[in-house]
PDB file of N, CA, C and O in Angstrom, chain B, residues numbered from 101:
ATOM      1  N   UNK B 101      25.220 -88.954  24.600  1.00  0.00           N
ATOM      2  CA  UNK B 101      26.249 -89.136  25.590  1.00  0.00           C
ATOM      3  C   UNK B 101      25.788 -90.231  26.555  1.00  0.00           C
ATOM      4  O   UNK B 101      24.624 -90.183  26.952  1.00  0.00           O
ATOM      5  N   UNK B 102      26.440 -91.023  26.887  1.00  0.00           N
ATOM      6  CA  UNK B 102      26.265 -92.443  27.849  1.00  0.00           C
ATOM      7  C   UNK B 102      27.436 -92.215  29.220  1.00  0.00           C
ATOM      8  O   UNK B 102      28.633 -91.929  29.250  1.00  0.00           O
ATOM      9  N   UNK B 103      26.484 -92.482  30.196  1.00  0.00           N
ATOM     10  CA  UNK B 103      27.704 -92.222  31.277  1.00  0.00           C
ATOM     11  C   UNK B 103      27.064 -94.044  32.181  1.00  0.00           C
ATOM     12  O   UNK B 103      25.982 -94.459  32.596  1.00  0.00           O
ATOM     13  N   UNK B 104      28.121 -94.456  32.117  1.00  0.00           N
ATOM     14  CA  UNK B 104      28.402 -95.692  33.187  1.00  0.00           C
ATOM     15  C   UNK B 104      28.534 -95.189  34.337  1.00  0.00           C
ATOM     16  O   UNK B 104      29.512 -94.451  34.457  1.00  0.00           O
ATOM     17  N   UNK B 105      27.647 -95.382  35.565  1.00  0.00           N
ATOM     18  CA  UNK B 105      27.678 -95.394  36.970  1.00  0.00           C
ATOM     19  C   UNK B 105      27.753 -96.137  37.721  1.00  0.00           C
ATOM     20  O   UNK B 105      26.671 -96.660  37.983  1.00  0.00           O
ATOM     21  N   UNK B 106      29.093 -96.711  38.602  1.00  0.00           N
ATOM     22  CA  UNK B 106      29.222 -97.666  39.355  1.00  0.00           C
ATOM     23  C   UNK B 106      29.285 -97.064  40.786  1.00  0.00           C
ATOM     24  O   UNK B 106      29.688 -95.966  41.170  1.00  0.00           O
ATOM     25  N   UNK B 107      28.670 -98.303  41.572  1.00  0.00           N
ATOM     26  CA  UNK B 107      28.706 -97.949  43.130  1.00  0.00           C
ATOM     27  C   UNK B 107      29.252 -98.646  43.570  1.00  0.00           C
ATOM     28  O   UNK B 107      29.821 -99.425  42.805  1.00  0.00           O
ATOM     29  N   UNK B 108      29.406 -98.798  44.738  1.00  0.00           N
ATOM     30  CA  UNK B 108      30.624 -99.871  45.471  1.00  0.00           C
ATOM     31  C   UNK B 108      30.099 -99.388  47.134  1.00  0.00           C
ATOM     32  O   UNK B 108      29.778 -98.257  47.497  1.00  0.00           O
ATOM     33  N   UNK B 109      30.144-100.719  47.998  1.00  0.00           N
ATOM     34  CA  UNK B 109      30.058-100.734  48.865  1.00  0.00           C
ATOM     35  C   UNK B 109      30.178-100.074  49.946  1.00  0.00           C
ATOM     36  O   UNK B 109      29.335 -99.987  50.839  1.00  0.00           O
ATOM     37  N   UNK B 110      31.941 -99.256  49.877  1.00  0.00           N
ATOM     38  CA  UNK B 110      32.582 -98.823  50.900  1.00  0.00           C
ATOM     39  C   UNK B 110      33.383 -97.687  50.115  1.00  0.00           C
ATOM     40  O   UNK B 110      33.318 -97.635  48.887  1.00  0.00           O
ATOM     41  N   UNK B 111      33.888 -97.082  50.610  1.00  0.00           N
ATOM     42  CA  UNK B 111      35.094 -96.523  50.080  1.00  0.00           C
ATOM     43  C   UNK B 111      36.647 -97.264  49.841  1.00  0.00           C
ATOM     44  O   UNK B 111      37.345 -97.020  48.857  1.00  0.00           O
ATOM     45  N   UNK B 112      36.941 -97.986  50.677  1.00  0.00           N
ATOM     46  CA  UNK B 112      38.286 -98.630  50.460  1.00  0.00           C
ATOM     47  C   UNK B 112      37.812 -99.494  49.050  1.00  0.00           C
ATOM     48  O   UNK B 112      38.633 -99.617  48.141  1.00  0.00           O
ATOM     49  N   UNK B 113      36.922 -99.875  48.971  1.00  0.00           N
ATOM     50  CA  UNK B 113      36.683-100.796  47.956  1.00  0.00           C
ATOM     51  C   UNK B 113      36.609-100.245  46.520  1.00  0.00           C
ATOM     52  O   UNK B 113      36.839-100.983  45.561  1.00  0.00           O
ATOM     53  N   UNK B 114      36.232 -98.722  46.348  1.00  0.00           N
ATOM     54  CA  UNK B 114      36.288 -98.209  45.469  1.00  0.00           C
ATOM     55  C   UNK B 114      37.439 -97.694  44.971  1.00  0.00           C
ATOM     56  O   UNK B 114      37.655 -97.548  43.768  1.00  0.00           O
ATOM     57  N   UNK B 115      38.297 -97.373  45.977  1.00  0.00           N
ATOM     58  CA  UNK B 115      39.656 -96.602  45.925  1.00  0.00           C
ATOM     59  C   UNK B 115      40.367 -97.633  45.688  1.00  0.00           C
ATOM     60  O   UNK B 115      41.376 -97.303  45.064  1.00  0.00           O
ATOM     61  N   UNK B 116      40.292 -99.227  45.988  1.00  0.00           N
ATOM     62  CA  UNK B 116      41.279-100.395  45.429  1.00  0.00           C
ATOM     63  C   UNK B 116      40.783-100.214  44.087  1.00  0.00           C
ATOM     64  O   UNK B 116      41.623 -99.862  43.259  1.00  0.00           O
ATOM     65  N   UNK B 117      39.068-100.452  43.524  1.00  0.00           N
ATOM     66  CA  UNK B 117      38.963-100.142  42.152  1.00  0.00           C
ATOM     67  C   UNK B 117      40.004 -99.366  41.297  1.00  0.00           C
ATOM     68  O   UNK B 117      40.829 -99.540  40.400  1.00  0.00           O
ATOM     69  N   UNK B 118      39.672 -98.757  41.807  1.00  0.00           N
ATOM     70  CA  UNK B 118      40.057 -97.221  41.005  1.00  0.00           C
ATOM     71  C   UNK B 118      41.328 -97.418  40.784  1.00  0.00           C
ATOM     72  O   UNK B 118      41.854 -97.443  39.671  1.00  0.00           O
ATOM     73  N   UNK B 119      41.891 -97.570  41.874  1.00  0.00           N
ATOM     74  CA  UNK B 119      43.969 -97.878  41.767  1.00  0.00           C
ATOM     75  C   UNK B 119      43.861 -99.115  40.370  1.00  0.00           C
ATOM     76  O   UNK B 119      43.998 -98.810  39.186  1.00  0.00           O
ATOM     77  N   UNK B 120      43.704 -99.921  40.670  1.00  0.00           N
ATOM     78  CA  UNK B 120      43.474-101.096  39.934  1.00  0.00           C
ATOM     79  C   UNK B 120      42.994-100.345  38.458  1.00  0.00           C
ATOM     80  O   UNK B 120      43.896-100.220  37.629  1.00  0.00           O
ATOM     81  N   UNK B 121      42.071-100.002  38.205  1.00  0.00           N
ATOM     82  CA  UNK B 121      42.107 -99.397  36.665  1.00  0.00           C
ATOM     83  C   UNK B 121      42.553 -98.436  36.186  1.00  0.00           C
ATOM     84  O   UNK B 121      42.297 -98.005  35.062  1.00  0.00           O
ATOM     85  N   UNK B 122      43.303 -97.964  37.005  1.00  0.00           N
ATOM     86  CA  UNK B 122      44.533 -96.600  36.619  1.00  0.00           C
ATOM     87  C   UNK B 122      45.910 -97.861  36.679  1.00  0.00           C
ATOM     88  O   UNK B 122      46.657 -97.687  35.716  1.00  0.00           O
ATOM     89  N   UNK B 123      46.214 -98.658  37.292  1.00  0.00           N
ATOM     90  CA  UNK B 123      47.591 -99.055  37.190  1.00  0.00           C
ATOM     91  C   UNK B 123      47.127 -99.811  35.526  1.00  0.00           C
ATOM     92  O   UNK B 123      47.948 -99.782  34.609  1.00  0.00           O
ATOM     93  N   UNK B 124      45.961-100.348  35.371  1.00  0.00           N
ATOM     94  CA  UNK B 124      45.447-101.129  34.007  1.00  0.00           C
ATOM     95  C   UNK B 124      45.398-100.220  32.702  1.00  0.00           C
ATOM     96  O   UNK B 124      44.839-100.530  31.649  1.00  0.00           O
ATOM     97  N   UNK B 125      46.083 -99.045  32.964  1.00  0.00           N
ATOM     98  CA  UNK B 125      45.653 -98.229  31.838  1.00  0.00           C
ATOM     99  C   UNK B 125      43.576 -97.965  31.454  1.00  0.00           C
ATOM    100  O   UNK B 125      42.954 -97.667  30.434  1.00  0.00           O
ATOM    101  N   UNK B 126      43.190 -98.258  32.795  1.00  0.00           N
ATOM    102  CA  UNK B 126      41.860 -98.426  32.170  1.00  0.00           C
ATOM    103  C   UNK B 126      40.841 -97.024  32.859  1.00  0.00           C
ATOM    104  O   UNK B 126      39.611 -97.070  32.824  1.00  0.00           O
ATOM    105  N   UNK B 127      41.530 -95.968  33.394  1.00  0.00           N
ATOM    106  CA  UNK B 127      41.027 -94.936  34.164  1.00  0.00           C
ATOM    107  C   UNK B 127      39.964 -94.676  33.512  1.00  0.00           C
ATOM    108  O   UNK B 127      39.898 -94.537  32.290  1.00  0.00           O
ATOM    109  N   UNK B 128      38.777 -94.568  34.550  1.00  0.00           N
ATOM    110  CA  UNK B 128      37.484 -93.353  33.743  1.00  0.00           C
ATOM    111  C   UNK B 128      38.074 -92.036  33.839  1.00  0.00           C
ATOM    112  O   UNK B 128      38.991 -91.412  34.374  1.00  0.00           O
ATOM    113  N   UNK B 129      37.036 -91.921  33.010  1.00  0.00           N
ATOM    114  CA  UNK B 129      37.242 -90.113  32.783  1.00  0.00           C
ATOM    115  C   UNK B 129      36.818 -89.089  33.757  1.00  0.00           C
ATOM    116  O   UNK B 129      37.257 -87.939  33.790  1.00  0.00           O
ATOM    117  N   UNK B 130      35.873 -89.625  34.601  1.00  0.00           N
ATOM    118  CA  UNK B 130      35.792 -88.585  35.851  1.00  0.00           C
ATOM    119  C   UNK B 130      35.578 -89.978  37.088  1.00  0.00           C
ATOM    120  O   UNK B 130      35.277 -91.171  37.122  1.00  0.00           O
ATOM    121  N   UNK B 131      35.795 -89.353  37.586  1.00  0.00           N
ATOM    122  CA  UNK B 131      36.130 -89.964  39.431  1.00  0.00           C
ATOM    123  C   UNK B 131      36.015 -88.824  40.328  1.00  0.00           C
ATOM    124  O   UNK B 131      36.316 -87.633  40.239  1.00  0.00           O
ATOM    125  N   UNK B 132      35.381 -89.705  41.397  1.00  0.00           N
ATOM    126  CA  UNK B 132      35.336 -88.608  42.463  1.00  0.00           C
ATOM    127  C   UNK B 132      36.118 -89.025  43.846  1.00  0.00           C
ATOM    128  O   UNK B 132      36.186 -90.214  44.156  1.00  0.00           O
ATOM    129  N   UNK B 133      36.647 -88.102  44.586  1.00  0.00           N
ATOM    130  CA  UNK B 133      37.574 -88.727  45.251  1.00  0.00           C
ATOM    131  C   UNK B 133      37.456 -87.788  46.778  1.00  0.00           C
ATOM    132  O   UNK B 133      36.858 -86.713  46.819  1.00  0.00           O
ATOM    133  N   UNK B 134      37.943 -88.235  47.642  1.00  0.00           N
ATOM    134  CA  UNK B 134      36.965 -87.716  49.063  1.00  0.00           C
ATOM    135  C   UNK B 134      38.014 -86.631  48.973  1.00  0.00           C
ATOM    136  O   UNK B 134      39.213 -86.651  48.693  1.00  0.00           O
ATOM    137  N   UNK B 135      36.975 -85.468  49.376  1.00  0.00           N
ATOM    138  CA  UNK B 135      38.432 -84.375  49.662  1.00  0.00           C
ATOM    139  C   UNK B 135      38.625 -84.439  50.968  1.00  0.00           C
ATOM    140  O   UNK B 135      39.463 -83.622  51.352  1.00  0.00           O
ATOM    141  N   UNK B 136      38.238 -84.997  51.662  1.00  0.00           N
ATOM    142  CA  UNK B 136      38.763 -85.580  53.638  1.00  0.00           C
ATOM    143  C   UNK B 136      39.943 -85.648  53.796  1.00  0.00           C
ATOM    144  O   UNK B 136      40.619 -84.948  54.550  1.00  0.00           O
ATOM    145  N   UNK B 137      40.542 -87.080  52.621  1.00  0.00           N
ATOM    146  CA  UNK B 137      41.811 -87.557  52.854  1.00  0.00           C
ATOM    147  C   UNK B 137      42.626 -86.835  51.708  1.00  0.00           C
ATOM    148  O   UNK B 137      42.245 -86.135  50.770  1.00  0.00           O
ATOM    149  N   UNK B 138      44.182 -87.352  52.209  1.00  0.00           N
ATOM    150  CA  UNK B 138      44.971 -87.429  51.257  1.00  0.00           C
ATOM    151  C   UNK B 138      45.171 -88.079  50.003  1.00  0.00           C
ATOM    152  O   UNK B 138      46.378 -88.105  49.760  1.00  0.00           O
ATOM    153  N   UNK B 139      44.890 -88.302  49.630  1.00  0.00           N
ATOM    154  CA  UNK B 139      44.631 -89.403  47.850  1.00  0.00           C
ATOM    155  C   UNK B 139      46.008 -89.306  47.438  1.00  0.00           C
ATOM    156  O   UNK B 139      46.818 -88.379  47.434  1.00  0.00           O
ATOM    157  N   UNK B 140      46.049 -90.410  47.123  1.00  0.00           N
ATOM    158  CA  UNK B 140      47.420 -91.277  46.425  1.00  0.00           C
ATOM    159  C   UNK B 140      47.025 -90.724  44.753  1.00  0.00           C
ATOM    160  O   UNK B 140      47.629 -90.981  43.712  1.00  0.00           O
ATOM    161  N   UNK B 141      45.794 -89.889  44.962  1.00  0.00           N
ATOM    162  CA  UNK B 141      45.907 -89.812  43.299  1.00  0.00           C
ATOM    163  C   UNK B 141      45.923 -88.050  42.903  1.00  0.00           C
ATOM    164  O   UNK B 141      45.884 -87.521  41.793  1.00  0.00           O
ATOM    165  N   UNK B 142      46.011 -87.280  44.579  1.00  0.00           N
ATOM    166  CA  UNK B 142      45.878 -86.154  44.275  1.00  0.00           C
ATOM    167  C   UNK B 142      47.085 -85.583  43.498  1.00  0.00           C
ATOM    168  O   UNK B 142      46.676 -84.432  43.350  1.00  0.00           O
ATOM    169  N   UNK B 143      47.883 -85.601  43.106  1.00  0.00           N
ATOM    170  CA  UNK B 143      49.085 -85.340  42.478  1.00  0.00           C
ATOM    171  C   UNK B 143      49.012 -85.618  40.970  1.00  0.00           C
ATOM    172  O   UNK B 143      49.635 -84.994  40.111  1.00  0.00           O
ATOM    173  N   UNK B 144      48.089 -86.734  40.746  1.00  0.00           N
ATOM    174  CA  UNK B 144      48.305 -87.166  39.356  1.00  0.00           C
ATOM    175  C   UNK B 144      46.337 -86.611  39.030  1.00  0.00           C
ATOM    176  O   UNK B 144      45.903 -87.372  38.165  1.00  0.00           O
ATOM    177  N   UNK B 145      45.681 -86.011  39.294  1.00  0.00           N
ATOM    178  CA  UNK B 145      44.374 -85.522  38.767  1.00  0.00           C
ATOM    179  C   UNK B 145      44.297 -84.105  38.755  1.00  0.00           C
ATOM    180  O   UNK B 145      44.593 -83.269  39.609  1.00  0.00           O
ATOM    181  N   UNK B 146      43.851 -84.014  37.640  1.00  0.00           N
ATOM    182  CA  UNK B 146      43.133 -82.358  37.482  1.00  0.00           C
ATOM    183  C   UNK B 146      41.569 -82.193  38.373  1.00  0.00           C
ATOM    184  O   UNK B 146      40.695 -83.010  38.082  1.00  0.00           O
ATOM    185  N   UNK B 147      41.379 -81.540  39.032  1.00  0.00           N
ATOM    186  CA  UNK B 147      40.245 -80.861  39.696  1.00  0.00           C
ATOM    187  C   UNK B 147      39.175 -80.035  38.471  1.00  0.00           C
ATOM    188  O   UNK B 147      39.739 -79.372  37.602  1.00  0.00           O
ATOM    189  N   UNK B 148      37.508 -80.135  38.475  1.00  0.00           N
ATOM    190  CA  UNK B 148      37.251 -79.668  37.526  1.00  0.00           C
ATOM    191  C   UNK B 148      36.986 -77.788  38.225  1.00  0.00           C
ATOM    192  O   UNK B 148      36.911 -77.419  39.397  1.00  0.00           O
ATOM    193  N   UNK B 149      36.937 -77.277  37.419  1.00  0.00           N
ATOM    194  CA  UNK B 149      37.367 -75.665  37.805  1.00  0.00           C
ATOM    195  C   UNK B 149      36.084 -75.657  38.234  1.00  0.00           C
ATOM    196  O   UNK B 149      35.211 -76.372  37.743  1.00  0.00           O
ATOM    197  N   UNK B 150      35.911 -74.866  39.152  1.00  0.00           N
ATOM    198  CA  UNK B 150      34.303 -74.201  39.820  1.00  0.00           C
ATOM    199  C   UNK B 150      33.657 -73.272  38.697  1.00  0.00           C
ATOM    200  O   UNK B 150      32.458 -72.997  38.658  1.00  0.00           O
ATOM    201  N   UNK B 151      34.383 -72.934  38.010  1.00  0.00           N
ATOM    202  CA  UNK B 151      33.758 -71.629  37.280  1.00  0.00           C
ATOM    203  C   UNK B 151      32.816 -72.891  36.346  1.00  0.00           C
ATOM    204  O   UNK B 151      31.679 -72.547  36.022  1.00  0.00           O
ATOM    205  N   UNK B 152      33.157 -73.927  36.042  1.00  0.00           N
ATOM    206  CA  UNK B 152      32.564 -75.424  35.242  1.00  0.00           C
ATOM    207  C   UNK B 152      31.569 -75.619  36.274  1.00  0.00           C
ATOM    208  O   UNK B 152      30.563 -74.924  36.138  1.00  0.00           O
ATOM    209  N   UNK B 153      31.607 -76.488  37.391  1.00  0.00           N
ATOM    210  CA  UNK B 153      31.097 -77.225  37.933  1.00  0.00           C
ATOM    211  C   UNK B 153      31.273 -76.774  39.361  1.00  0.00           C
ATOM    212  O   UNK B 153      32.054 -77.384  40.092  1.00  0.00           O
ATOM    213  N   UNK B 154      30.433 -75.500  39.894  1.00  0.00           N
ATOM    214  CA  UNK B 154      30.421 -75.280  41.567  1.00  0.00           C
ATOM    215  C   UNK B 154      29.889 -76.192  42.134  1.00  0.00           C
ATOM    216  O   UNK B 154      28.829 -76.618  41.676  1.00  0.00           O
ATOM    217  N   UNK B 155      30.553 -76.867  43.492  1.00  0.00           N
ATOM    218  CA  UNK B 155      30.061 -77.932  44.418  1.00  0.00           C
ATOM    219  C   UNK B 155      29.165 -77.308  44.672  1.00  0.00           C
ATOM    220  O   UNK B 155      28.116 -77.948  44.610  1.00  0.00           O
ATOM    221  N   UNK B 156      28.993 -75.559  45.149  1.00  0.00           N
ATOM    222  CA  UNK B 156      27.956 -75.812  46.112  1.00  0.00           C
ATOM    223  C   UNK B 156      26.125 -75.991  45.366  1.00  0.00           C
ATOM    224  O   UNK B 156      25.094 -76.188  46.008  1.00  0.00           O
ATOM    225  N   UNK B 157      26.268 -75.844  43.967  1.00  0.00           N
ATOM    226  CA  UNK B 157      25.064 -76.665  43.459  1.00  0.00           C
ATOM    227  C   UNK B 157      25.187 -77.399  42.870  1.00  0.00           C
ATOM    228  O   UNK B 157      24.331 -77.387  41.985  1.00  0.00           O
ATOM    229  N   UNK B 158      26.004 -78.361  42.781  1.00  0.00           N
ATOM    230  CA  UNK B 158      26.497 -79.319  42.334  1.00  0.00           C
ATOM    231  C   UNK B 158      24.886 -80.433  41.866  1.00  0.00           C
ATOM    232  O   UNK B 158      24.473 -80.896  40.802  1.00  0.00           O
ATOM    233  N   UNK B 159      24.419 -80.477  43.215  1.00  0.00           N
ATOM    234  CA  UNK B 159      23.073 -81.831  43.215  1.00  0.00           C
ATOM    235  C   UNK B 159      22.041 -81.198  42.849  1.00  0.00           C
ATOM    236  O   UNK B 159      21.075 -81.896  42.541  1.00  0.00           O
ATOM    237  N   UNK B 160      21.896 -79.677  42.760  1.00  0.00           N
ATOM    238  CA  UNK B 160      20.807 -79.433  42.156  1.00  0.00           C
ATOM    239  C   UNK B 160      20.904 -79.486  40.805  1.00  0.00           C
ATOM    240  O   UNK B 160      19.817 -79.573  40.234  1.00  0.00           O
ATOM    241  N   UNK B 161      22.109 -79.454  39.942  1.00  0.00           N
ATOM    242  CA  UNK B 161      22.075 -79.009  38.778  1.00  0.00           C
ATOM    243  C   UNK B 161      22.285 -80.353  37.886  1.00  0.00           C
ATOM    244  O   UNK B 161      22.091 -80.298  36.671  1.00  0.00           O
ATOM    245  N   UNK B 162      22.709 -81.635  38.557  1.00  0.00           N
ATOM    246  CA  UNK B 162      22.910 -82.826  38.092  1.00  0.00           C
ATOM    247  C   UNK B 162      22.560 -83.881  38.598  1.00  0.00           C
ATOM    248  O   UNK B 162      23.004 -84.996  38.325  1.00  0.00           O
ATOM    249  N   UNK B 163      21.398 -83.497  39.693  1.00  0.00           N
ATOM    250  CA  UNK B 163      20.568 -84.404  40.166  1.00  0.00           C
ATOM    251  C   UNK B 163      19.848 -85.712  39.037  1.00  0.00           C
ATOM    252  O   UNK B 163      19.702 -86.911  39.277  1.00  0.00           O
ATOM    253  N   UNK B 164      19.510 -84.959  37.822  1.00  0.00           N
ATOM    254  CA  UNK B 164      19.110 -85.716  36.694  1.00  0.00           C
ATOM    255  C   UNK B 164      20.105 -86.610  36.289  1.00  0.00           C
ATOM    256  O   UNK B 164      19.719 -87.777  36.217  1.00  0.00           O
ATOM    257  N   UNK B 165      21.393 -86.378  35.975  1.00  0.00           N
ATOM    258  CA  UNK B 165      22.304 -87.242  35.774  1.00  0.00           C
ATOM    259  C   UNK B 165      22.841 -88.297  36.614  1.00  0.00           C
ATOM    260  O   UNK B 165      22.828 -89.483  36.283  1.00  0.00           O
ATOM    261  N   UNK B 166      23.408 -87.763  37.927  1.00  0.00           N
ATOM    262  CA  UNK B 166      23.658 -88.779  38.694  1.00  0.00           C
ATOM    263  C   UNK B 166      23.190 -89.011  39.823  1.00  0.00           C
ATOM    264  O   UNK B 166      23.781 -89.788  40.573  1.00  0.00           O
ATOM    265  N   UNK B 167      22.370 -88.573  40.087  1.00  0.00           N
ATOM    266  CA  UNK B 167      20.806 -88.833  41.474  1.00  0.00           C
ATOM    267  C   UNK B 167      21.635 -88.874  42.978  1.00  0.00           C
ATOM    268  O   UNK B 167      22.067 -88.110  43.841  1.00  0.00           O
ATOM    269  N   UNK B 168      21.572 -89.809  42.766  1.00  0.00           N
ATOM    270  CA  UNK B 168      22.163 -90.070  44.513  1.00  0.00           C
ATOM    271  C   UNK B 168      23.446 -90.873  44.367  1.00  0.00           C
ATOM    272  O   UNK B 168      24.040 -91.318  45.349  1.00  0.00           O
ATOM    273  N   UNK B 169      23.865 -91.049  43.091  1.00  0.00           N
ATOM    274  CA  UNK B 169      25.103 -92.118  43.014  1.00  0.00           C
ATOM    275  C   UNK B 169      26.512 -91.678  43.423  1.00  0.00           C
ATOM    276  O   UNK B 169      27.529 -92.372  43.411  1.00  0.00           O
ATOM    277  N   UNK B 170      26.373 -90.272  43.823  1.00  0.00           N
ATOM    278  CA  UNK B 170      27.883 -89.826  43.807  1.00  0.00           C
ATOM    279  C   UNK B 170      28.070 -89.169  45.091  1.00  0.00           C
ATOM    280  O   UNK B 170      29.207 -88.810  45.398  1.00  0.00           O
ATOM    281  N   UNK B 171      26.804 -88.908  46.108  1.00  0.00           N
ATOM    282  CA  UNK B 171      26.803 -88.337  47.045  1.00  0.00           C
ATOM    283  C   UNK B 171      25.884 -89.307  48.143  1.00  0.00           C
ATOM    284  O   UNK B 171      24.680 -89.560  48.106  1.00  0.00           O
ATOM    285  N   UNK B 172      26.569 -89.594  48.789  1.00  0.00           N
ATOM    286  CA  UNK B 172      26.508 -90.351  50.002  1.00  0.00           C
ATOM    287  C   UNK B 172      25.542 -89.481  51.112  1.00  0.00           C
ATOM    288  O   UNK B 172      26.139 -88.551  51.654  1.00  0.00           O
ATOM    289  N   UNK B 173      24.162 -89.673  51.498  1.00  0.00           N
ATOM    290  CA  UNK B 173      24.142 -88.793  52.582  1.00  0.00           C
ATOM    291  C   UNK B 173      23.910 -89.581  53.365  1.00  0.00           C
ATOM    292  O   UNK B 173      23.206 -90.581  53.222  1.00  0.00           O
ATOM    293  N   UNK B 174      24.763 -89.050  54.773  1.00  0.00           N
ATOM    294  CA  UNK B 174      24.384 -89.666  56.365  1.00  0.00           C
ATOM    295  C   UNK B 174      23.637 -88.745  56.976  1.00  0.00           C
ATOM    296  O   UNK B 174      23.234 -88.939  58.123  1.00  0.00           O
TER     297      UNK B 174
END
């Protein structure tokens, strides 16, 4: 299994990404998306079920996979 990990600067910059390869037919298969705001994409995405993937160990259990790329800490 191969997983491509991209980072991006900011958030607006990722969320133009992202729009941009969903209007391209070119969506990845998972995205993560702030649950803060409202998302222009919450309507059109499935959420993965907790009973799959609980946030609240989310970084311990896939720290190996995606390290620090998906979680921002301030």
């Amino acid at each position: 299994m191969v997983f491509n990990v991209q980072n991006f600067s900011d958030y607006g910059t990722y969320i133009y990404t992202l729009s941009s390869a969903i209007s391209k037919n070119q969506a990845p298969d998972i995205f993560v998306l702030n649950n803060n705001d409202k998302s222009i994409f919450a309507d059109h995405s499935v959420s993965i079920p907790s009973d799959i993937i609980n946030a609240s160990d989310f970084r311990k259990k896939y720290k190996a996979v995606f390290g620090e790329d998906l979680i921002a800490s301030f």
